[in-house]
PDB file of N, H, CA, C and O in Angstrom:
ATOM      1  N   UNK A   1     -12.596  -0.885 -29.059  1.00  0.00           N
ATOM      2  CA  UNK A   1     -12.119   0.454 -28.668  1.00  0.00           C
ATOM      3  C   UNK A   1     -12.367   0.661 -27.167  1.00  0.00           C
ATOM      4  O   UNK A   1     -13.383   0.196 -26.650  1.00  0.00           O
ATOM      5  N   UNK A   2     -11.557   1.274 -26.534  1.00  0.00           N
ATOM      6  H   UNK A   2     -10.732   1.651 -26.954  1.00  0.00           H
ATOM      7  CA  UNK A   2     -11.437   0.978 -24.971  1.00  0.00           C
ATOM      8  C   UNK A   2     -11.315   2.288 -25.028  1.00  0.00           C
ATOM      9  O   UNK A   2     -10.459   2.853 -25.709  1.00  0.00           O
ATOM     10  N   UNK A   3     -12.475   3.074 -24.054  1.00  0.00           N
ATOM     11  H   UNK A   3     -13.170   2.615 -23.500  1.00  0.00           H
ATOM     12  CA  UNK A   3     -12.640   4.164 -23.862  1.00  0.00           C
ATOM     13  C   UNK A   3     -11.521   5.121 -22.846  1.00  0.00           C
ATOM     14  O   UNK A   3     -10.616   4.707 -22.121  1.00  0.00           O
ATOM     15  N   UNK A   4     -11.789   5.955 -23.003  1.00  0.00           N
ATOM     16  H   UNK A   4     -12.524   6.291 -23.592  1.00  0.00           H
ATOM     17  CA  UNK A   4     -10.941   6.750 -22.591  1.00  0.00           C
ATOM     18  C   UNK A   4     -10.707   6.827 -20.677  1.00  0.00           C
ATOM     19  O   UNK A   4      -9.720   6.782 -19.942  1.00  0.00           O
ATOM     20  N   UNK A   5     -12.271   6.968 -20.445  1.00  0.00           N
ATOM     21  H   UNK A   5     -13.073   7.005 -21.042  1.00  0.00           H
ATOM     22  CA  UNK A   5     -12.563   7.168 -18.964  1.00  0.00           C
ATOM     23  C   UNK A   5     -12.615   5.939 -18.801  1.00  0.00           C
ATOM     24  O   UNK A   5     -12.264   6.312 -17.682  1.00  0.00           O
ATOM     25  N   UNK A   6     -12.712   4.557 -18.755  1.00  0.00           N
ATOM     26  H   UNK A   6     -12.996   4.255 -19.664  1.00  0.00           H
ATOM     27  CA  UNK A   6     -12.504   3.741 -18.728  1.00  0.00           C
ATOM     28  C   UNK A   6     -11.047   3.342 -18.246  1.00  0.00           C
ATOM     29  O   UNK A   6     -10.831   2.671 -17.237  1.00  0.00           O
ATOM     30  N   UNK A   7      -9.946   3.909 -19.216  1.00  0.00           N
ATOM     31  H   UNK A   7     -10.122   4.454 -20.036  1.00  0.00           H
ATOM     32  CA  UNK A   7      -8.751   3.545 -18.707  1.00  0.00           C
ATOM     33  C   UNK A   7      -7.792   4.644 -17.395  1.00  0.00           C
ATOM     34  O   UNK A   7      -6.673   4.592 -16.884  1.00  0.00           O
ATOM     35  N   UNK A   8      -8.990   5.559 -17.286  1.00  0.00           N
ATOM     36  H   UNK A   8      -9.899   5.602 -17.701  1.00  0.00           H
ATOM     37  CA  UNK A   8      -8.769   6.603 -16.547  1.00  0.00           C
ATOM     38  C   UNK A   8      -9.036   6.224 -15.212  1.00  0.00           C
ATOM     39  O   UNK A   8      -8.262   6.566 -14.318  1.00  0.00           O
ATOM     40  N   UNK A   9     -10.286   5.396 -14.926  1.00  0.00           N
ATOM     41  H   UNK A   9     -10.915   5.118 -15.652  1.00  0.00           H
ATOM     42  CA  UNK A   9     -10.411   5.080 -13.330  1.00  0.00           C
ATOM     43  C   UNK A   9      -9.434   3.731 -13.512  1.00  0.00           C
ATOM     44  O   UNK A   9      -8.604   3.811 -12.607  1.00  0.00           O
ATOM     45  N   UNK A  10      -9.228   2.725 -14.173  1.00  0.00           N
ATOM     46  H   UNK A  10      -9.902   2.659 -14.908  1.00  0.00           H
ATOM     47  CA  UNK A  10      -8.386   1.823 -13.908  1.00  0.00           C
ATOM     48  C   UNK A  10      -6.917   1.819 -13.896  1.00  0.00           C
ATOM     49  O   UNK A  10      -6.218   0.854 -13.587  1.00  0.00           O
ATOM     50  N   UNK A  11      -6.480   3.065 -14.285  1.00  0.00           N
ATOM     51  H   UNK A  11      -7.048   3.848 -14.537  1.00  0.00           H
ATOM     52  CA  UNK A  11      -5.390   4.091 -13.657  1.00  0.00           C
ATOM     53  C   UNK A  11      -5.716   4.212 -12.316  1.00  0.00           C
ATOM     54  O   UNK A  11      -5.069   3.711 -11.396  1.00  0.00           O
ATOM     55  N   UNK A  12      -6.826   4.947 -12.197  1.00  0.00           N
ATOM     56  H   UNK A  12      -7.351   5.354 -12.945  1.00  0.00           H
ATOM     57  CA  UNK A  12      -7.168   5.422  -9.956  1.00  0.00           C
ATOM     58  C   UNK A  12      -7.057   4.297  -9.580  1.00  0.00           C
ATOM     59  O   UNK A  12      -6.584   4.318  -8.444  1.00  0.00           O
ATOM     60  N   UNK A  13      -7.318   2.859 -10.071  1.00  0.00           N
ATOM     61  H   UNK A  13      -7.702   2.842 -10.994  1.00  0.00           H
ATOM     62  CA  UNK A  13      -7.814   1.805  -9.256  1.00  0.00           C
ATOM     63  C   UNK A  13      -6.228   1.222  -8.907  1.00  0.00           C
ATOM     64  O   UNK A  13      -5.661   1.015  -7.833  1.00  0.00           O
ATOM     65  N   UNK A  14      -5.719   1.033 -10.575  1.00  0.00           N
ATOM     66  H   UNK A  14      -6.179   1.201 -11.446  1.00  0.00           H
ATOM     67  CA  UNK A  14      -4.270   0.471  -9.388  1.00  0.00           C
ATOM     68  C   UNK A  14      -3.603   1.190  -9.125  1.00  0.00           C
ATOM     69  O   UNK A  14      -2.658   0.646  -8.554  1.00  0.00           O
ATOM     70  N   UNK A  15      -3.404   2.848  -9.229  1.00  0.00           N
ATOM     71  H   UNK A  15      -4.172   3.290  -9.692  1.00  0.00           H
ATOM     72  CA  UNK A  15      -2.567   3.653  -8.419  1.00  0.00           C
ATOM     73  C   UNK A  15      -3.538   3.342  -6.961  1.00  0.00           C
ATOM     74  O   UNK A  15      -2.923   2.429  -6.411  1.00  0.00           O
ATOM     75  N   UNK A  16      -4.359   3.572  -6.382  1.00  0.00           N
ATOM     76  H   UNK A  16      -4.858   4.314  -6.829  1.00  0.00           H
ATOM     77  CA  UNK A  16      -4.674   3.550  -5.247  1.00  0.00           C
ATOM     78  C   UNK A  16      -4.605   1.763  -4.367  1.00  0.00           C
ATOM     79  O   UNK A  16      -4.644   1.616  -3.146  1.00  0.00           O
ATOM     80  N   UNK A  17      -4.514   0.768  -5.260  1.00  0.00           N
ATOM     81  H   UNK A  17      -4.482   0.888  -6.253  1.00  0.00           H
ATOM     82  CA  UNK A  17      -4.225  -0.601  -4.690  1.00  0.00           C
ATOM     83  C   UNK A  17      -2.806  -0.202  -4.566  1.00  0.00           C
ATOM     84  O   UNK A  17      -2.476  -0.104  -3.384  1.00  0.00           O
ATOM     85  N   UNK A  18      -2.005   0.020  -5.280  1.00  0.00           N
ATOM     86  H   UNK A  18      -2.273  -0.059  -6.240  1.00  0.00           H
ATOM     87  CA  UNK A  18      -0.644  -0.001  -5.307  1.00  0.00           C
ATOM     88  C   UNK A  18      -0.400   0.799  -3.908  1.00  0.00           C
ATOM     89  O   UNK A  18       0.077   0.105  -3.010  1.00  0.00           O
ATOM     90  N   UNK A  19      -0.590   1.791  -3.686  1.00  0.00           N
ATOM     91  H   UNK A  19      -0.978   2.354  -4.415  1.00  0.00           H
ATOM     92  CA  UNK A  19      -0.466   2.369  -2.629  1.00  0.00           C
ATOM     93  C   UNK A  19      -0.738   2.165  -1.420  1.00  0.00           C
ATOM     94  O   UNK A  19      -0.110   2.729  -0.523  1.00  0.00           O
ATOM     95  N   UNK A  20      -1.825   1.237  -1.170  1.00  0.00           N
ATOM     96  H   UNK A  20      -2.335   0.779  -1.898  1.00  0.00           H
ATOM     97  CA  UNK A  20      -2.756   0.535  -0.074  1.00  0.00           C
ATOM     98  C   UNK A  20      -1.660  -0.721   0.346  1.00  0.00           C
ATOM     99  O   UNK A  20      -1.712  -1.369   1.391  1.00  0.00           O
ATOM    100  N   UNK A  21      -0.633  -0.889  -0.779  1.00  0.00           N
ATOM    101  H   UNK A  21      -0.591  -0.362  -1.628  1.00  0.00           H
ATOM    102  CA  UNK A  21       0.235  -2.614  -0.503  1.00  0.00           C
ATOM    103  C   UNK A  21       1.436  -1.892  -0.177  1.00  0.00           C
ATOM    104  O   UNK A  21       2.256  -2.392   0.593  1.00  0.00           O
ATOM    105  N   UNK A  22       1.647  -0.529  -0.800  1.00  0.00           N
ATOM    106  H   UNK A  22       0.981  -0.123  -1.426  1.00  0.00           H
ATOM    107  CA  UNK A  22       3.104   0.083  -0.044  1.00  0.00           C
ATOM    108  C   UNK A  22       3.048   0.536   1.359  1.00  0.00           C
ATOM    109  O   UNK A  22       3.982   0.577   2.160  1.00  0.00           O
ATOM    110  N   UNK A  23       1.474   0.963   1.591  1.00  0.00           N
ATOM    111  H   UNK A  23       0.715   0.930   0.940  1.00  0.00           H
ATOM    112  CA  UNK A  23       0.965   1.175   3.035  1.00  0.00           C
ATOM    113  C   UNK A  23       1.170   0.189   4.094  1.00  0.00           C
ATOM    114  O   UNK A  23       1.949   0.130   5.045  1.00  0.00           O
ATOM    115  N   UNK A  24       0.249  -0.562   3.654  1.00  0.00           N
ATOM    116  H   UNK A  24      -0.385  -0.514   2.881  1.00  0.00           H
ATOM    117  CA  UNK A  24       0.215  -2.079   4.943  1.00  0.00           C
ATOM    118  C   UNK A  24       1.521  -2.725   5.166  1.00  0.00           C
ATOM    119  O   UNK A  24       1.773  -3.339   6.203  1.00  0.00           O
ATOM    120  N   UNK A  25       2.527  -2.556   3.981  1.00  0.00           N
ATOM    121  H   UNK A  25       2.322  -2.058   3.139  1.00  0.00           H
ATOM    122  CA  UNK A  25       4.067  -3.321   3.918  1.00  0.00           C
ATOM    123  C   UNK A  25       4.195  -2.886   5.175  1.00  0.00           C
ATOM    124  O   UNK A  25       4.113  -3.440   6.272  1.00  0.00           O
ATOM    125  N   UNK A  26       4.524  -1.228   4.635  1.00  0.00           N
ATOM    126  H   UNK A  26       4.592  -0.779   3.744  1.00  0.00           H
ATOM    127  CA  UNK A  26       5.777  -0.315   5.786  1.00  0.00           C
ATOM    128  C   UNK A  26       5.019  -0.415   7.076  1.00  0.00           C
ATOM    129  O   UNK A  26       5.781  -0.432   8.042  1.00  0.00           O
ATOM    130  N   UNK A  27       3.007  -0.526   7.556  1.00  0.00           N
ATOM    131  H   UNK A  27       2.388  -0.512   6.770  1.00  0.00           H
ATOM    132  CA  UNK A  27       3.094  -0.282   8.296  1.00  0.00           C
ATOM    133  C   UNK A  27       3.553  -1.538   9.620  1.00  0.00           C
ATOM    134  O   UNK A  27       3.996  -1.428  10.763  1.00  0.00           O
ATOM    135  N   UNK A  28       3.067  -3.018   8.505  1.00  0.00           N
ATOM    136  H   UNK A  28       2.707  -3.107   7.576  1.00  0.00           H
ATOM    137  CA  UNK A  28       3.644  -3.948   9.232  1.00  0.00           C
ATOM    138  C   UNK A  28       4.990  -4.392   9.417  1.00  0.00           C
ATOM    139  O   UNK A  28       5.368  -5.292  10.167  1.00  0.00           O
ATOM    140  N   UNK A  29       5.859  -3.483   8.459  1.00  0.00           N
ATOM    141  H   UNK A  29       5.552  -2.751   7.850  1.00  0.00           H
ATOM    142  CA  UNK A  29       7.254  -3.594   9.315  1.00  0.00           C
ATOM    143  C   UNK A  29       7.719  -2.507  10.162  1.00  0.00           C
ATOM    144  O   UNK A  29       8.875  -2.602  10.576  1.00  0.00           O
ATOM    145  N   UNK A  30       6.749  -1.076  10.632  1.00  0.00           N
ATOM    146  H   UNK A  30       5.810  -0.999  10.297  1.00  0.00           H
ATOM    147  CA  UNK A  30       7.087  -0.434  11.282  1.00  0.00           C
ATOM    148  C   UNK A  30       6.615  -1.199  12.532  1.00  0.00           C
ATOM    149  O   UNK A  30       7.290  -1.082  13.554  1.00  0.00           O
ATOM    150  N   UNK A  31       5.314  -2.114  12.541  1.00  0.00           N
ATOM    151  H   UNK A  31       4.766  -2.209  11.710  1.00  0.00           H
ATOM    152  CA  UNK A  31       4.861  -2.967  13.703  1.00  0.00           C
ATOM    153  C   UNK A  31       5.906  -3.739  13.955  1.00  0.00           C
ATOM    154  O   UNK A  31       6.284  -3.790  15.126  1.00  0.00           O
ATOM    155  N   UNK A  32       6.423  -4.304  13.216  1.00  0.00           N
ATOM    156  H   UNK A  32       6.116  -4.263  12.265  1.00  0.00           H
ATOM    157  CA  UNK A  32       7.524  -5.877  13.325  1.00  0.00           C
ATOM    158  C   UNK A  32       8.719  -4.794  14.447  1.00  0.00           C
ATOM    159  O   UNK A  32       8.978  -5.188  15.584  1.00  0.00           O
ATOM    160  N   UNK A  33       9.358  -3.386  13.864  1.00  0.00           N
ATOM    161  H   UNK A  33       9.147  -3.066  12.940  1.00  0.00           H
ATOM    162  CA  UNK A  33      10.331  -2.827  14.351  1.00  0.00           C
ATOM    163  C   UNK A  33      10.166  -2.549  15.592  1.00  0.00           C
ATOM    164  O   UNK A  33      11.121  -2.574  16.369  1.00  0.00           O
ATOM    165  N   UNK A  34       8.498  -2.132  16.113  1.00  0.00           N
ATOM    166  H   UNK A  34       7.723  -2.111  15.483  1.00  0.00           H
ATOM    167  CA  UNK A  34       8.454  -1.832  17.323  1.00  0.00           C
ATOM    168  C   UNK A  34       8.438  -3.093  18.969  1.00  0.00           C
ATOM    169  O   UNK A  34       8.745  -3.127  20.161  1.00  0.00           O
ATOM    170  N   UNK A  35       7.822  -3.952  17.823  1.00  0.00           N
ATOM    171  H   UNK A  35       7.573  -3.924  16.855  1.00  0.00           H
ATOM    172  CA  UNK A  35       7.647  -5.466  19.055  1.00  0.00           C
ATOM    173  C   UNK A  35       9.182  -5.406  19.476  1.00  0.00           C
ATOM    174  O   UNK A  35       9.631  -5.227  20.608  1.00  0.00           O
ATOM    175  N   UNK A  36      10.136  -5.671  17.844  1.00  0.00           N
ATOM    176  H   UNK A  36       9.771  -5.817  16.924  1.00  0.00           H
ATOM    177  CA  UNK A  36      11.314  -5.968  18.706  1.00  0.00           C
ATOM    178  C   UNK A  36      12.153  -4.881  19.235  1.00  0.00           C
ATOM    179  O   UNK A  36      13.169  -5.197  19.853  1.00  0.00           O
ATOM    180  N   UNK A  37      11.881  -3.742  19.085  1.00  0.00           N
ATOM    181  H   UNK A  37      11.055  -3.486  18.583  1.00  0.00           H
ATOM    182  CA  UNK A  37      12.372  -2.663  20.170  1.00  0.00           C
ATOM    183  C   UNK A  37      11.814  -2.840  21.681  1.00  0.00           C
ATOM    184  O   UNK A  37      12.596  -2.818  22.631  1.00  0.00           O
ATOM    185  N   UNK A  38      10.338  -3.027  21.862  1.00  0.00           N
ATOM    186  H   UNK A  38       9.702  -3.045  21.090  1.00  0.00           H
ATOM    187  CA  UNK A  38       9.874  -3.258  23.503  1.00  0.00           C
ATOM    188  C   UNK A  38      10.292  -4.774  24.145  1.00  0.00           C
ATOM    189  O   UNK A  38      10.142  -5.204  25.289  1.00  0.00           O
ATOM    190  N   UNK A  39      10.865  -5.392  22.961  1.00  0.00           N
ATOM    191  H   UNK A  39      10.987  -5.043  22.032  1.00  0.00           H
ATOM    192  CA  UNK A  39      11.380  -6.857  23.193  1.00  0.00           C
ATOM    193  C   UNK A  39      12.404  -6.959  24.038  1.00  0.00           C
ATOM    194  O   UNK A  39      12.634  -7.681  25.009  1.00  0.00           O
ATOM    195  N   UNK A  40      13.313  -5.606  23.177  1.00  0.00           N
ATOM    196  H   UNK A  40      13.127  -5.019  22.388  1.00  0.00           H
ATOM    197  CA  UNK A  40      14.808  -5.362  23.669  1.00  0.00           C
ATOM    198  C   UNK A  40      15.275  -4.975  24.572  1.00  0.00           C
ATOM    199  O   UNK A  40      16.440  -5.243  24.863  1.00  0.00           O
ATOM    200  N   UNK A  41      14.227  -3.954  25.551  1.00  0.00           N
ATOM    201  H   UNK A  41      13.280  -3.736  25.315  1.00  0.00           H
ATOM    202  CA  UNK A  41      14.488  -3.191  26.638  1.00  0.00           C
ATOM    203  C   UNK A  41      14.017  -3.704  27.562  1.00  0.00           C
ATOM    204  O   UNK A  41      14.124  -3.189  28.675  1.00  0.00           O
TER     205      UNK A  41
END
């Protein structure tokens, strides 16, 4: 039997990983967008 609060923080745990990998994506392709914008000019 798998407790209740148990499946409650491992809910927080991969909603908050999940979010941490949608973070770092966008912020390293907002990095990737800016090199090649100061690339361009």
């Amino acid at each position: 039997m798998v407790s209740l609060r148990s499946v409650f923080y491992i809910t927080i745990i991969y909603l908050v990983a999940e979010n941490l990998v949608l973070w770092a994506r966008s912020e390293s392709i907002g990095y990737a967008v800016n090199l090649l914008q100061s690339g361009a000019e």
